[in-house]
C-alpha positions in Angstrom: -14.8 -32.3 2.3 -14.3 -29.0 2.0 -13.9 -27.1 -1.2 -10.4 -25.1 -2.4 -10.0 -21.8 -1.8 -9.9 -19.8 -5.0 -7.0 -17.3 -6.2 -7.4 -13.8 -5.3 -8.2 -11.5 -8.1 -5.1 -8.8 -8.7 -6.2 -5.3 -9.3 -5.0 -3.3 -11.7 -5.1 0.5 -12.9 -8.1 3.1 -10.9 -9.1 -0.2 -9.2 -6.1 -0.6 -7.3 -5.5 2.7 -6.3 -8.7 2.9 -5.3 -8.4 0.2 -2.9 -4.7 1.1 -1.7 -6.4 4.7 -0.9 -9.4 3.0 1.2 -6.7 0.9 2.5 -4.6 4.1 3.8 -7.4 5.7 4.8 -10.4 3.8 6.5 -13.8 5.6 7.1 -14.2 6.7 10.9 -16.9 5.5 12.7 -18.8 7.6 15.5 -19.5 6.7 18.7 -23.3 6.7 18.0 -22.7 4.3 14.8 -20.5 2.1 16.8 -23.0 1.8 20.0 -26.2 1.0 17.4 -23.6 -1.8 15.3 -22.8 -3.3 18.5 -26.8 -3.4 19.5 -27.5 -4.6 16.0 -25.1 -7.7 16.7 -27.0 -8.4 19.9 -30.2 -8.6 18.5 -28.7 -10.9 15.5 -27.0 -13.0 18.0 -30.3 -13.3 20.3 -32.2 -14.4 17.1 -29.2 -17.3 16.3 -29.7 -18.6 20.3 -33.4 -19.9 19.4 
């Protein structure tokens, strides 16, 4: 059976705008860094097919 889900944790104060602004304002990601996240993910899903 599976367990409950807990509450999420509210942020308050330099916390939450923190997160609000990463929110807003994701980091880009390059083509370079998305072609070697996508070839890491092949590699990790060729080692889960054993």
């Amino acid at each position: 059976m599976a367990r409950p889900i807990k509450e999420t944790p509210i942020l308050f104060g330099k916390d939450a705008r923190k997160f609000e602004e990463r929110m807003k304002n994701p980091p880009k990601e390059t083509k370079e860094q998305r072609e070697q996240r996508l070839k890491d993910f092949e590699v990790a899903m060729k080692m889960l097919k054993i």
